[in-house]
C-alpha positions as MATLAB code, in Angstrom:
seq = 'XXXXXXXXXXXXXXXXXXXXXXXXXXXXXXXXXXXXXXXXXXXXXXXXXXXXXXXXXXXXXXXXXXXXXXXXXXXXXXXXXXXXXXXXXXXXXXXXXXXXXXXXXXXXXXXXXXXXXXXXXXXXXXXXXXXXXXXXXXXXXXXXXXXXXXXXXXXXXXXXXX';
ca = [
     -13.898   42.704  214.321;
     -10.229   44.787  215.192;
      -9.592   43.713  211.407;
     -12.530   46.204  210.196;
     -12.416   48.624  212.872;
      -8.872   49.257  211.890;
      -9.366   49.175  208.107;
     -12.516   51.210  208.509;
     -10.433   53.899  210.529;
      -7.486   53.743  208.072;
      -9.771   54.288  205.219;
     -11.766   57.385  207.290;
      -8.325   58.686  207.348;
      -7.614   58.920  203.641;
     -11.076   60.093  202.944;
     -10.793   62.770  204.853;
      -7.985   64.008  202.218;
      -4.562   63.438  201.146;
      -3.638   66.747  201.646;
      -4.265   67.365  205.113;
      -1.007   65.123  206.067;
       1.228   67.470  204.326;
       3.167   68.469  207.345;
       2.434   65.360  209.021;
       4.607   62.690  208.695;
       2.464   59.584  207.640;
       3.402   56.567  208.746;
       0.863   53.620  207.686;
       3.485   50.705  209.391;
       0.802   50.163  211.824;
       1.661   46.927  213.670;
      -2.109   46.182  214.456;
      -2.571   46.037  210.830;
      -0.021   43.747  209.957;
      -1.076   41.823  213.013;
      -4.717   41.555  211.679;
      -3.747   40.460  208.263;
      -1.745   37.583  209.638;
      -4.707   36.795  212.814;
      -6.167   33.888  211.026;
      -4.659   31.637  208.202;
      -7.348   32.610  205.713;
      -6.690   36.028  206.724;
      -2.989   36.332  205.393;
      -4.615   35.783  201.540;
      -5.686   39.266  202.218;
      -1.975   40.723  202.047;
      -2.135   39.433  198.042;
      -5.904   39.692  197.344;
      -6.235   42.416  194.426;
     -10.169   42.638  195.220;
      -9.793   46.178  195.037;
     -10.556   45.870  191.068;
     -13.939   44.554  191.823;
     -14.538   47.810  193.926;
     -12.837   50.669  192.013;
     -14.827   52.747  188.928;
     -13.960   54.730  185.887;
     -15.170   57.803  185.001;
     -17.976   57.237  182.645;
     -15.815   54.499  180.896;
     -12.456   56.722  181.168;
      -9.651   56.923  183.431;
      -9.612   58.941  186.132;
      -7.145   62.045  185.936;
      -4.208   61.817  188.828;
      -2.043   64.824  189.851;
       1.607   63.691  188.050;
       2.973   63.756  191.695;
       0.839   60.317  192.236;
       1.805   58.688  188.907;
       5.629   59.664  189.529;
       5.206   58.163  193.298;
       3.488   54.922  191.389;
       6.356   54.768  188.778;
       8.595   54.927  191.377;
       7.595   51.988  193.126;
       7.385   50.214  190.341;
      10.591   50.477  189.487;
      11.727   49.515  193.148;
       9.856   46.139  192.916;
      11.336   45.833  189.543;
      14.921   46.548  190.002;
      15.472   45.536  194.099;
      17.383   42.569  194.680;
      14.916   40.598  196.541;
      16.987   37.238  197.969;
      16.810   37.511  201.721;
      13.751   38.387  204.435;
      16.053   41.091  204.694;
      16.070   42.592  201.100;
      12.285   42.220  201.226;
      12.349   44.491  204.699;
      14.265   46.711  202.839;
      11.946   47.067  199.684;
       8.897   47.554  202.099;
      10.623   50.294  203.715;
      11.786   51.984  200.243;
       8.146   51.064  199.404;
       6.417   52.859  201.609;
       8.472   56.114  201.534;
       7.359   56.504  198.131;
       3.926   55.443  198.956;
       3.852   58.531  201.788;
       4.977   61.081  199.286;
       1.804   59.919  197.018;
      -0.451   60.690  200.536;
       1.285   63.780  201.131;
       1.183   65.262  197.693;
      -2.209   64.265  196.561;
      -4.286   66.915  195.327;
      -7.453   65.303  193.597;
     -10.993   65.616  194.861;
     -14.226   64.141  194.803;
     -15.110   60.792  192.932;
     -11.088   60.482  191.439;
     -10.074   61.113  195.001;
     -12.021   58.540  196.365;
     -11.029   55.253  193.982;
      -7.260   56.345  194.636;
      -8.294   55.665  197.993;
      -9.724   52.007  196.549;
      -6.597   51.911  194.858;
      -4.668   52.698  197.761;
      -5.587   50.961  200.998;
      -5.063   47.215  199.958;
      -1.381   48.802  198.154;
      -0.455   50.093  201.723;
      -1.730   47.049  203.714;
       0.564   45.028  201.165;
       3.405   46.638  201.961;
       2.831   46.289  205.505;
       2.850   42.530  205.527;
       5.774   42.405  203.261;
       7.465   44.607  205.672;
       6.472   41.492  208.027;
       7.284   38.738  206.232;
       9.768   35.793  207.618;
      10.455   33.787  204.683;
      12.059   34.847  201.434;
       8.954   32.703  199.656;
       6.217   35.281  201.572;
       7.862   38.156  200.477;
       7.871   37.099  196.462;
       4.371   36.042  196.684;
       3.117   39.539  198.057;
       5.735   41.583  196.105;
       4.015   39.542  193.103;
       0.904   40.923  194.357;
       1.922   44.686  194.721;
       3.343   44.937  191.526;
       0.425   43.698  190.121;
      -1.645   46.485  192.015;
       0.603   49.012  190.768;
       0.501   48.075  187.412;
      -3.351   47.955  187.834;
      -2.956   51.899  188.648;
      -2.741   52.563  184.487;
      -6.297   50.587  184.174;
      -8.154   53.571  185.727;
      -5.775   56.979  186.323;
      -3.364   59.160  183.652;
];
């Protein structure tokens, strides 16, 4: 029940637009999140579920149109998962942190509206609840199995935005 409270307050948020936060700073490193995700043993498959595909549209068969300040920010992480040295609990801390600065100047920038708006958000919340729990993560082996998982949501970004 605090599991979908909290993800159906974090998701309010976003809906209520991006660009509202623009001189806020937004900071998603909610510890009741992380805490939620890692609650029950079934639970922690959540941190590298990629459901979100199963929820997410097109636009009448086409991809959605993205301001270029989202697919820089997506990019961007990309190439941090791609390029960090990921050894140590450590280096994974480190990633979620570079992770999620990039992932807040996406939020802050966002422009789009309506129906594009709204699967970014699909897009979105389970890519920021990843890289809370990776932020979390206390073996070396957690952190490549969700960092597996967020790149393969970011790389899932080109299925339905240009």
């Amino acid at each position: 029940m605090k599991k979908t409270i909290l993800t159906a307050a974090i998701v309010s948020a976003f809906l209520t637009g991006c660009n509202e936060t623009k001189n806020k700073d937004v900071n998603t490193d909610t510890v009741e999140a992380t805490e939620a995700v890692h609650e029950h043993d079934g639970e922690e498959m959540a941190a590298i579920s990629n459901a979100w595909v199963n929820e997410i549209k097109l636009d009448s068969g086409n991809k959605w149109n993205a301001n270029i300040e989202t697919t820089e920010g997506v990019d961007k992480m990309l190439t941090l998962v791609k390029t960090s040295d990921k050894k140590t609990v450590e280096d994974y801390h480190t990633l979620a942190t570079k992770l999620n600065e990039e992932k807040n100047v996406v939020v802050k920038k966002c422009t789009m509206k309506g129906p594009s708006h709204d699967n970014l958000h699909v897009f979105l919340h389970p890519l920021i609840e990843k890289i809370d729990a990776l932020g979390k993560v206390s073996t070396a082996e957690e952190g490549a199995e969700i960092t597996k998982s967020i790149n393969e949501n970011l790389e899932g970004y080109y299925n339905y935005f240009k």
